[in-house]
N, C-alpha and C positions, 0 to 999 in steps of 0.2 A: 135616421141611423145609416142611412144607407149613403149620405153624404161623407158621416165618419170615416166608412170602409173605406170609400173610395179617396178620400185626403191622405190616408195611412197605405194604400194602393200604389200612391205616387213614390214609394220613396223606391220603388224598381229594387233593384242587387241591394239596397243599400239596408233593408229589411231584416236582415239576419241581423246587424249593427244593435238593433233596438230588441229585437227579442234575445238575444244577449245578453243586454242590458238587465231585460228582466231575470234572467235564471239568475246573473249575477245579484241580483236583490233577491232570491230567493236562500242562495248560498251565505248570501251577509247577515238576513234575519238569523236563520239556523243560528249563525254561530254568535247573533247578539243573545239569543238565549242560551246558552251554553255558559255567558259570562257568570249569571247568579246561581247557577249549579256550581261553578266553582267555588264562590263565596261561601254556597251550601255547605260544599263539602269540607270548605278551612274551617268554617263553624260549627258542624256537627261533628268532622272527623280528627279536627287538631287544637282546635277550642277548650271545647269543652273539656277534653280529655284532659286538657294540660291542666285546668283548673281543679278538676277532681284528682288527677293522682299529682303531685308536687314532688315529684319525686324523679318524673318524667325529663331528662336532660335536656336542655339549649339545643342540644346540635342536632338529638334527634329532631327534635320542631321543628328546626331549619330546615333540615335533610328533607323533610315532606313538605314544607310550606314552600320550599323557593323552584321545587319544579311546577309548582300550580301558581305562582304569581308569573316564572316565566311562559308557563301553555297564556295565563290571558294577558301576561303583555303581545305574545304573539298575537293574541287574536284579535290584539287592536290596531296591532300592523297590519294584520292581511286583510282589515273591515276597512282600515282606510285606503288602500290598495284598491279594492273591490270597487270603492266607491270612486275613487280617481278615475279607474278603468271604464266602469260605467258611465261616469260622467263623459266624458271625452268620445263613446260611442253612440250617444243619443245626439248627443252636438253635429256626429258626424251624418247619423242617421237625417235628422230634424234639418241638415242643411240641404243634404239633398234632394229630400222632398219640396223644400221650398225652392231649390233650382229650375228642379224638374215642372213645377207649378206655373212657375211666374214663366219658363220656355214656353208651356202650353197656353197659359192666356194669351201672352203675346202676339203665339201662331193662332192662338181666333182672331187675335183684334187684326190682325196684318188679313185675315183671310174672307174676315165679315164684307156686309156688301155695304153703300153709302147708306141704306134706311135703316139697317141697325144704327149705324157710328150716328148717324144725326138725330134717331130717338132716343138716344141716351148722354144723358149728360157727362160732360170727360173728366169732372171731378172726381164722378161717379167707378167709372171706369178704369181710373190713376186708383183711388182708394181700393179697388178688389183688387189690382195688379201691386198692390204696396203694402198698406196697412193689416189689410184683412188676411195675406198669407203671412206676414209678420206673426199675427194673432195665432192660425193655425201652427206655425212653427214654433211658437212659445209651448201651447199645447203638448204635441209632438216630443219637443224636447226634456219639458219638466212634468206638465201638470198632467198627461196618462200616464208616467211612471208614478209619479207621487202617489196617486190612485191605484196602481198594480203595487205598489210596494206598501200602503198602508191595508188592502187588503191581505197581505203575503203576511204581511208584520202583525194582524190580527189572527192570522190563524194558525201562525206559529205561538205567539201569546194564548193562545185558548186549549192548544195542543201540551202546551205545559202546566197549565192553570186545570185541565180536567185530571189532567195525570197525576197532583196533587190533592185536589178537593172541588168536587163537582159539585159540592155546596157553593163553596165560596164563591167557583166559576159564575153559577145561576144567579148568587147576590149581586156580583159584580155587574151582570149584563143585565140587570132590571130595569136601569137605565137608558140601555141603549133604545128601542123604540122609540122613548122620547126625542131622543139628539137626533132622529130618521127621520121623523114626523117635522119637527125643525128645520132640518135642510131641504124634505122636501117644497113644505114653506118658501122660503127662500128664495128656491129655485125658481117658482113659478112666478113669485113676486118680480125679480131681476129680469127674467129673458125678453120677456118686449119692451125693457127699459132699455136693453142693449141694444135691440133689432133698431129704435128709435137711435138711439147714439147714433149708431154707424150710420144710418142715412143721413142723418147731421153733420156727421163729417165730412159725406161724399157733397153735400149741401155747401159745405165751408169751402172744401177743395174746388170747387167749379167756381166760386167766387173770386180765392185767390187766382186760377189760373185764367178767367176772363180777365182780371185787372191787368196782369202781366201782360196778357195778350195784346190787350187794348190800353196798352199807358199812353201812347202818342195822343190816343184819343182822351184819355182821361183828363190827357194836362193841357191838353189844345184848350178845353170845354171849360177848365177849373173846376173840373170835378171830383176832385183829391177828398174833399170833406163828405161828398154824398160817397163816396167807395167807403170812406173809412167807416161810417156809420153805418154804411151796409153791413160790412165785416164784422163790426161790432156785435152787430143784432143777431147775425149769425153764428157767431162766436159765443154770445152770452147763450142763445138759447141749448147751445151744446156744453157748456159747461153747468147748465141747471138742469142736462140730461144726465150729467155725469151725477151731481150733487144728489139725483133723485137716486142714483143707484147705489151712491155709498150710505146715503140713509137708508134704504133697506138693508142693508149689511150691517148699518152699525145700529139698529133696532133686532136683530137676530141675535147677532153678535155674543153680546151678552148673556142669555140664555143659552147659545152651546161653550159658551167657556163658564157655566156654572154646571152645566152637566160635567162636565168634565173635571171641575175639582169634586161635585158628591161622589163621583167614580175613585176619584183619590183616597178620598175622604172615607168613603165604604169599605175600601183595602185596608185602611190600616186597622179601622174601629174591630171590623169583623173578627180581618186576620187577626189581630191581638186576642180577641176574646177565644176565637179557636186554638189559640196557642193556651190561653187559660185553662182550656176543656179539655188538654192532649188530644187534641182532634188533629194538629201537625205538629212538626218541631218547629222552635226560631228558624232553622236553616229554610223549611219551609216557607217560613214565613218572607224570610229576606228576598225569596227567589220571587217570591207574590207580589209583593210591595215594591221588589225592583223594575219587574216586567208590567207592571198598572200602565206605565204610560207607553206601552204600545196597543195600548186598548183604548186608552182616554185622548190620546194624541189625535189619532185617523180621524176622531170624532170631533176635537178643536179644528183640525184642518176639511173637514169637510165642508165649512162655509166657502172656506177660500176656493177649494178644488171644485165646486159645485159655480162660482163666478165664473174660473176661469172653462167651464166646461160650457157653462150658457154663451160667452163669449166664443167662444171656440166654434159650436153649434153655428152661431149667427151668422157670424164669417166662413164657414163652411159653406152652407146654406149660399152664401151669396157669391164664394167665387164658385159653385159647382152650378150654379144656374150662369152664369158665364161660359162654364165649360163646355155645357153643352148644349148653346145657344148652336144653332146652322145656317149659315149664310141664306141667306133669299137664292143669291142666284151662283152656280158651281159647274162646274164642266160637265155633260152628258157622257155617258158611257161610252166606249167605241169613240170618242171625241176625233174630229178632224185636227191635226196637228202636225201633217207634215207635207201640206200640201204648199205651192210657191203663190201667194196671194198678189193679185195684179192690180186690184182695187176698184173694180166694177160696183157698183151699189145699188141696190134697190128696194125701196119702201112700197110694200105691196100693202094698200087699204091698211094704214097700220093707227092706230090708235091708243092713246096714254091719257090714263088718270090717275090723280093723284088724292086721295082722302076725300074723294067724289067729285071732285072739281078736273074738269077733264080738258087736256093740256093740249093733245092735236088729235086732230078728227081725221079721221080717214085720208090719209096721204098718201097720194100715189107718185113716185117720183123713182126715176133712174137716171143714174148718173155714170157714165161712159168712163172706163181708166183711165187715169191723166187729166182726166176734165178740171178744173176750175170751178167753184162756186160759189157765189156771193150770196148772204142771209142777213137780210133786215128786215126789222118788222118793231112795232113799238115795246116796250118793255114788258115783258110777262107773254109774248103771242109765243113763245114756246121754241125761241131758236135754239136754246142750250139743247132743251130737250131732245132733239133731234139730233145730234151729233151721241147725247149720251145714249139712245141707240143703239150706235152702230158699235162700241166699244163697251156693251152690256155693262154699263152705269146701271143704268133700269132694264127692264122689258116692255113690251106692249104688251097692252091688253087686249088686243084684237090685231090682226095682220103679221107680217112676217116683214123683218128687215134681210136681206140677203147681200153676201159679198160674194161677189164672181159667180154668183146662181147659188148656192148656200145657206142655209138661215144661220145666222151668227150664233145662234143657239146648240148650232151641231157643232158648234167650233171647240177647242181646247182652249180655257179662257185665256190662257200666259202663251199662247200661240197666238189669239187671236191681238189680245193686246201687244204684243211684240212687234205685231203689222199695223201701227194705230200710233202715229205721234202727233201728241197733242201737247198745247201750249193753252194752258186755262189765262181766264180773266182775272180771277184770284188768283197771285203767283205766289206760291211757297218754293224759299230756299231755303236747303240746308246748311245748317251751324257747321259749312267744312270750305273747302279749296273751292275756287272756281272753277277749275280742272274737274273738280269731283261730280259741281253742280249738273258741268255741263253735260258730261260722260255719264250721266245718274241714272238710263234706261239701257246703256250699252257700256260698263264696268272696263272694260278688254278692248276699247277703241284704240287705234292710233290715235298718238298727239296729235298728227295731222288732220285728222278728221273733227279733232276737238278742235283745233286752230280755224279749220276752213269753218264749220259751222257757226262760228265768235265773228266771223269774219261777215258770212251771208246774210246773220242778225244784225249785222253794223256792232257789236258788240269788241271786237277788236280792238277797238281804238279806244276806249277808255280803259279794259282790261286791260294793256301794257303801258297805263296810269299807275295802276296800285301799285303800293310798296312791293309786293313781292307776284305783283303781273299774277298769273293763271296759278302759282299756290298763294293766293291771299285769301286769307279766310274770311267769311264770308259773315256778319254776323248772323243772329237768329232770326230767323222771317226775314234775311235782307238786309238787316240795318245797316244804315250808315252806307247805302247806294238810294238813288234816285228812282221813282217809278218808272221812268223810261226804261235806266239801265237796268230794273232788276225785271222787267218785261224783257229788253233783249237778250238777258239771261237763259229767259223761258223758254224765247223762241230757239235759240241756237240749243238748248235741250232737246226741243223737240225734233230740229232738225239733223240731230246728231245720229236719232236712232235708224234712219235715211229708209224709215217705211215706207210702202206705197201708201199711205194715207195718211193723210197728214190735215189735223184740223186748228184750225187761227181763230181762239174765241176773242175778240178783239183784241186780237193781242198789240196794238200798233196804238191803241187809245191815249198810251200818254208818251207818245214820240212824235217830235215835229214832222211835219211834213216831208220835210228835205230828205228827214232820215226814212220814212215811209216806200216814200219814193225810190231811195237806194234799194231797202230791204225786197220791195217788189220787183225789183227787175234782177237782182241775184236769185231771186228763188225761181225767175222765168230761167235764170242760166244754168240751175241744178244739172247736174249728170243727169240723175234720173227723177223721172218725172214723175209727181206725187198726184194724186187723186186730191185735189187741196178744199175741205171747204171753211171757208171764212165767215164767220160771225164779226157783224160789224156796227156800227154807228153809224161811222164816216162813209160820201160815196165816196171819196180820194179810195179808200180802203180794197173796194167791188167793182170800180167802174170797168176796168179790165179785166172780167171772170167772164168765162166762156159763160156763163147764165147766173143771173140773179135772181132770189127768191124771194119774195115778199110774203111774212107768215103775219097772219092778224087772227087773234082768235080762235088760233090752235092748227089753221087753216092756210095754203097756202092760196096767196087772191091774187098776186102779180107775179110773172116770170117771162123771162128774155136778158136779152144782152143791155148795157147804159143807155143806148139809142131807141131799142124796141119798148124799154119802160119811160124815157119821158117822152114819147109818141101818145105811147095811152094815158098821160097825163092824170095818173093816182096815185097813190101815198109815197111811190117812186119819185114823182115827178114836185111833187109837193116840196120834200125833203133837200130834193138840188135845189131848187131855186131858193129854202130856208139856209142850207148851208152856202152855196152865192152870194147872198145877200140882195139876193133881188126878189123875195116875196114880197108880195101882199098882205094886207091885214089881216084877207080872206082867207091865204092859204096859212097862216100862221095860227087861225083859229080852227080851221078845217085837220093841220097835224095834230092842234091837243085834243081835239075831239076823239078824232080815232086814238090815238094814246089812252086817251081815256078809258076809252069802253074796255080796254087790254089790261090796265091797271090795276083794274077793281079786283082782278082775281089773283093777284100776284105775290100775294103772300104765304096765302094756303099753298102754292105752286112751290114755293121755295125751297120749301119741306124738306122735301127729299131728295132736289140735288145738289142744295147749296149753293146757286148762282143762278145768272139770268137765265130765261127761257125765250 
């Protein structure tokens, strides 16, 4: 219930709109029973008369009959009015709220941390930001008025039907307990047939959006026939969730639209026989038999209203447990945010695990502002992790990461990331300008600073290729640019935001050398000088970083300058002489080894920050 309030909550100022709505069904009933009092009144008061006395003039009859056919022609003008009126303010009401809705999901999902977003599926997540407020808004807009206005239309029908014959009233409603017992049937039957649905969709939706996502991959592979079978299977099982739900509907079904004609059926038989017994007049009786079906109607329509209110419930239920999902990790009170960050760093004993598989052990490390850092290690020893860090990606579970003496933790998070330009290994661009790509952490830059940084990336020189240079749009995830170029995209992003911190998750991996090379010795010319640490592969990449780090095992086991590591001749030294091409059998079997022992745990690792460590 309490999900209800809160859906009907959202619709802020816009709430009068819909309770409106209602009085105006309150005021349309009234005067839909008013109609067969009129008919009462032609038939008992101008009827009958005219037939008993014959004597009675034309014009009188008219004189009375045509101000009462005009009062209910009026009052089928102002019932339709009413209903136009209302109609157009639940619309308005019912859109607001879903405005209001799909703004606040969104401000979760933009605010969640990476271990929500990657334990949940984005079908999942598309579906309660799409589908499911769709659902609530349909709700909202028709099916709680239809519910307030067939209760309103009952009890105005019962308020005329006692004030006539509180006989007939009690025969009439013998039946209702049954049609109640019925839906609540029903009810109980459908709702986890629904709850099933909707996660069938969110099920379908993750399908379709991984295909999209990965079609390069799809059609590289020739795997167009296993997707579509996937799809299929997934498709089918949601459409035999659907079919379960309308055969419970259409197994009820019939039993409330059979209540609903003996309700008919009972008004006329009765009424006639109490008109035989002077227990009422005809005119009575007309006002009886005309207002039945606002008794027997609510009761045909309570299957329907009773679907779409389990519906309603489900998706409730599922975007409010969204709503008030709370990030892992958020800014601290009194947050540091307006202090000038120089880029000092230090990993005091700090430590990270992930689903119990524990990612770096106690690290102890500081790194001087301006410094340079190189990080290699085999795949899985945890170099991502360390950089997500210092830009509260994660936290530690043990020790304190510190900038400029600080725990990152005391920081304001969109302060601390502000001071924090990163170029991930996985590059995502967006579906806009390369002007927009680049500018995408500083909005309000100079073009110049867009220019020089396109420049520093070596990026330059193929963006004043495109058709329309720095506004060429860009497609989705990149398309139709090259891995190099849409890497020096990333980087002149990162470089654009001109933080003191500045981190290179391999970003240089799929650019030739020559361009490596350039990009390295532009970033030594920067104005200002970044605290830079580099995750890498290649040693071209590290060889020039004021210190390299060797992480293996979570662990950092080699560090020094290009010279002080192939001196100690280990997994440093190993790796130059593989990429040289001057190893050994011995040392080519001595790097998969250690590789190895790093590998094994690299998936549970992945988890939760989506790229290498």
């Amino acid at each position: 219930m309490k999900e209800i309030v809160w859906a009907f909550s959202m619709m802020g100022k816009s709430k009068w709109r819909l309770y409106l709505s209602y009085f105006l069904s309150i005021i349309f009933n009234i005067l839909v029973v008013i109609d067969p009092q009129i008919l009462s009144k032609i038939v008992n008061g101008i009827i009958y008369p005219m037939f008993e006395d014959q004597s009675i003039p034309t014009s009188t009859v008219l004189h009375q009959l045509l101000p009462l056919l005009g009062l209910a022609f009026g009052l089928i003008v102002v019932r339709s009015l009413l209903r136009l009126w209302g109609s157009i303010l639940r619309e308005q009401a019912g859109q607001a709220a879903t405005f209001e809705l799909r703004n606040a999901l969104f401000k979760k999902l933009a605010l969640q941390s990476r271990s929500f977003l990657m334990s949940n599926r984005s079908g999942d997540l598309i579906n309660k930001c799409t589908g499911d407020i769709d659902t609530i808004f349909q709700f909202i807009k028709w099916s709680s008025f239809s519910l307030f206005d067939s209760i309103v239309m009952v009890i105005a029908a019962l308020i005329v039907f006692f004030a006539i014959s509180w006989k007939f009233t009690l025969v009439e409603l013998a039946l209702a307990p049954l049609a109640f017992l019925i839906a609540v049937k029903l009810g109980k039957t459908v709702r986890p047939i629904f709850a099933a649905a909707r996660q069938q969709l969110s099920k379908l939706n993750t399908v379709v959006t991984e295909n999209i996502n990965g079609n390069r991959v799809v059609r590289a592979f020739c795997r167009e026939p296993f997707e579509i079978e996937k799809f299929d299977k997934e498709n089918n099982r949601y459409y035999q969730m659907n079919l379960d739900a309308n055969k419970a509907w259409v197994t009820y079904s019939p039993y409330m639209e059979t209540v609903g004609n003996l309700m008919n059926g009972a008004a006329i038989i009765i009424g006639s026989l109490m008109v035989i017994w002077n227990q009422i007049t005809v005119g009575d009786l007309i006002v009886l038999t005309s207002l039945t079906w606002m008794i027997n109607q609510p009761f045909l329509q309570l299957g329907f209203l009773i679907n779409d209110t389990q519906r309603f419930m489900v998706s409730c239920e599922r975007v409010h447990e969204l709503y008030e999902s709370q990030p892992d990790i958020v800014s601290p009170e009194n947050a540091v945010a307006d202090n000038e960050i120089k880029g000092d760093i230090d990993f005091d004993h700090v430590s990270l695990s992930f689903d119990g598989n524990q990612v770096l052990k106690d690290i102890n490390l500081h790194i001087p502002a301006g410094t340079t850092v190189g990080i290699m290690g085999p795949t899985g020893s945890g170099k991502s992790s360390l950089f997500n860090l210092i830009d509260r990606f994660v936290d530690p579970d043990k020790g304190e990461v510190k900038i400029d003496g600080i725990n990152v933790k005391q920081y304001d998070l969109q302060h601390l990331r502000h001071n924090v330009g990163i170029a991930l290994q996985d590059v995502f661009l967006f579906s806009d300008t390369v002007e927009s790509n680049i500018a995408y952490g500083v909005p309000d830059t100079p073009m110049s600073n867009v220019y020089g940084s396109a420049i520093d990336a070596d990026a330059d020189s193929f963006v004043r290729k495109l058709p329309d240079q720095y506004d060429t749009i860009v497609g989705e995830r990149g398309m139709g640019l090259s891995g190099g170029q849409k890497q020096r995209l990333s980087l002149a992003r990162a470089l654009a935001v001109n933080a003191p911190i500045l981190i290179l998750d391999d970003t240089t991996s799929a650019v030739d050398l020559e361009t490596e090379k350039y990009i390295q010795s532009q970033l030594k010319q920067r104005e200002k000088k970044a605290t830079t640490l580099i995750v890498a592969q290649r040693i071209s990449s590290v060889k020039n970083a004021d210190i390299i780090l060797i992480l293996k095992d979570g662990r950092i086991t080699e560090s020094g300058t290009h010279q002080e590591l192939l001196e100690k001749k280990g997994y440093y030294y190993t790796i130059y002489r593989i990429q040289q091409g001057i190893a050994t059998a011995e040392d080519i079997e001595e790097a998969r080894r250690q590789a190895g022992q790093t590998v094994q745990a690299r998936s549970a690792r992945r988890v939760m920050t989506g790229g290498e460590r």
